[in-house]
N, C-alpha and C positions, 0 to 999 in steps of 0.2 A: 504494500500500500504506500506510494505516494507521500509525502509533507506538504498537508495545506497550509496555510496562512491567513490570517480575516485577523487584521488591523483596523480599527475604528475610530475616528477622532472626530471630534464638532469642527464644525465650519463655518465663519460668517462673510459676507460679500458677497456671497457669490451671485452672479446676474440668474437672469430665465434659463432653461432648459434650452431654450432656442438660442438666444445671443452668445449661450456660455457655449453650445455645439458650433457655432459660428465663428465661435474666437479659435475654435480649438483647429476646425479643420480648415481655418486659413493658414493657419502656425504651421501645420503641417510637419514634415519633416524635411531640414535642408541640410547640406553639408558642411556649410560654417558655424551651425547651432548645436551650442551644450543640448539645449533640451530638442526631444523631435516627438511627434505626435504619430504611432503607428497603426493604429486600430483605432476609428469610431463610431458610437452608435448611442441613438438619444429616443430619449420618449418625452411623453410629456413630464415627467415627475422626476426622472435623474437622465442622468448623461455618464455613458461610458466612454474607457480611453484605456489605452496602450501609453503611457510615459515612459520616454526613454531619456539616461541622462550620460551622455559623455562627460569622458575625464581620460587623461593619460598618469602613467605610471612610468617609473625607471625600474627595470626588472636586471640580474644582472644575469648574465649567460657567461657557458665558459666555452673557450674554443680549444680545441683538444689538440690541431696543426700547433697553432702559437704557445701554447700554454698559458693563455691568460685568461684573466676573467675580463670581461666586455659589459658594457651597459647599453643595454634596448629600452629603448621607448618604445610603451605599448598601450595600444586605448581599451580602455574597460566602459564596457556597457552595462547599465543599471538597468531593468524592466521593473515597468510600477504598472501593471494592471489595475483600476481605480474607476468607484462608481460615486460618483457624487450629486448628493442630493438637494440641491436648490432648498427647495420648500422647509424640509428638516434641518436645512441645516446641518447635514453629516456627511459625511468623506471615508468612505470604505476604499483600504487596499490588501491587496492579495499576494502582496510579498514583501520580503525585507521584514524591518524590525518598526520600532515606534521611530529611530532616527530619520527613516523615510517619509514623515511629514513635514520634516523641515524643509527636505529637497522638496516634496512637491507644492508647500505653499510658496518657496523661492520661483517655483515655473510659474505659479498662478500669478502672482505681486510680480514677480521683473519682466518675466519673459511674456505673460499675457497684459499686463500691466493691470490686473484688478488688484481691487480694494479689500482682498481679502485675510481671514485672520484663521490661521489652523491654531487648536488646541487638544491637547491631547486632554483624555479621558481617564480620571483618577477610579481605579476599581477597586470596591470592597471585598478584597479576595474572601474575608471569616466571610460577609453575605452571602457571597457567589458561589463558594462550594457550599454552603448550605440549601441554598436552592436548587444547586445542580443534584448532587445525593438525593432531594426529595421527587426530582422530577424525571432521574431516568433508574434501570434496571440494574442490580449488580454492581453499582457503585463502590470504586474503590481509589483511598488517597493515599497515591503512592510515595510524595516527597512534597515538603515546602522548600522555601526558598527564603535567608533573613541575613537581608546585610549584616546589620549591626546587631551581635548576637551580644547577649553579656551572660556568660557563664557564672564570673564571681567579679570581684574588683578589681580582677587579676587579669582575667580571660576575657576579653574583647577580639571580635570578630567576626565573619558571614560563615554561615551557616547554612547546611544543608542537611533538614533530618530526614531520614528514609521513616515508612511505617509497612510495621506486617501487620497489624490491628486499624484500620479506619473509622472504628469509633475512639480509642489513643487517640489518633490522627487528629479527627475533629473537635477533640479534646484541647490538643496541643494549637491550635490554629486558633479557637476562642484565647485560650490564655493569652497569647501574641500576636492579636489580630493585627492591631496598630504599625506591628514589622514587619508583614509580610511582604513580601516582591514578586514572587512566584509561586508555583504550586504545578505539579504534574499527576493528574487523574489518569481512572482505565474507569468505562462502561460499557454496557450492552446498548447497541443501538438494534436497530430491525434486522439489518442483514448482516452483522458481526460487531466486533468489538472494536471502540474508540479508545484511544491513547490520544490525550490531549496536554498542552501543555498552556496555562495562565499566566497572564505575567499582571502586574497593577495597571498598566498604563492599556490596558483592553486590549491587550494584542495576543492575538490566538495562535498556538502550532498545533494542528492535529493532523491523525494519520486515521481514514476512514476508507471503506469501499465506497467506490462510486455513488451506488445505488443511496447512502445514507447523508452525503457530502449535504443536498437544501437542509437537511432537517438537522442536521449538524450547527451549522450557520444561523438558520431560525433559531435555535436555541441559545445561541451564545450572545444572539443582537437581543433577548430576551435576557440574559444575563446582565446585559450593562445598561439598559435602560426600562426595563420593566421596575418599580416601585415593591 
């Protein structure tokens, strides 16, 4: 099974569906352009896109004739796959980390020149696995995740506790809600098992079959903004 991704952040500026499809597929993709636009497709309510963002590198090679090592220049391609939703106010992407909203509100503000303001999404991990455990099958919390751990007044540092007991687990994650950063679940979905992985800032890694990937997604946009 594949690694998905469904990163989620607010979004304010953004124009209509129509003008904001408009900016996007004049931008297009050029040759002298950091950013290029590779795929689009709009509805009335969001507007999809392919975001791609050049940058070069110095890589060093070695050359085995000469015995030396050599330095290449070589360009590295970013894909931001990205559905953004006017009306709500949200910005879904489907890869990379949460650092990928910076780059793409840098496209939307310099390179499209709007007015717009990306923020990331602070998540209640203790809430979130709480509501995930009571809403799917088989539920199981495999690992949290805590920067700043404090053992005693001695032992400071980040933290990763594993769990073979997942009521433990959800034990441990009440006591420490406040530090959490991450957390890696396992559940039964319909057609097999998910392995997912939480981070605070609502950015998701799971690994699912096909057939269960919407309802995956539905569940997790229900994780960060369901009440």
């Amino acid at each position: 099974m594949a690694l998905r991704r469904l990163n989620i952040a607010r979004i304010r500026g953004l124009p209509s569906c129509k003008r904001l499809a408009g900016n996007l597929e004049e931008f297009g993709c050029q040759k002298n352009h950091v950013f290029g636009v590779l795929e689009l497709a709009a509805s009335s309510e969001t507007v999809a896109a392919t975001i791609v963002h050049r940058s070069q590198q110095n890589i060093r090679c070695l050359d085995t004739e000469s015995r030396k090592v050599d330095t290449k220049l070589i360009e590295r391609i970013a894909v931001y796959p990205v559905v953004l939703n006017p009306s709500k106010g949200i910005l879904e992407s489907y890869a990379g980390t949460a650092g990928g909203f910076d780059r793409l509100q840098d496209f939307l503000s310099s390179a499209l020149g709007l007015p717009v303001v990306a923020q990331r999404i602070e998540l209640d991990l203790a809430r979130a696995l709480e509501k995930l455990a009571s809403a799917v099958d088989r539920f199981q919390l495999r690992d949290v995740r805590l920067p700043n751990y404090s053992l005693s007044s001695y032992v400071v540092g980040s933290l990763s506790a594993c769990f073979t007991d997942t009521e433990h687990g959800l034990d441990f994650v009440q006591k420490h809600s406040d530090s959490l950063a991450g957390a890696t679940v396992r559940y039964q979905a319909s057609s097999g098992r998910v392995s997912l992985r939480l981070s605070a800032e609502a950015c998701f890694a799971y690994a699912c079959k096909e057939e269960d990937d919407l309802n995956v997604r539905s569940l997790l946009r229900k994780l960060v903004f369901s009440r």
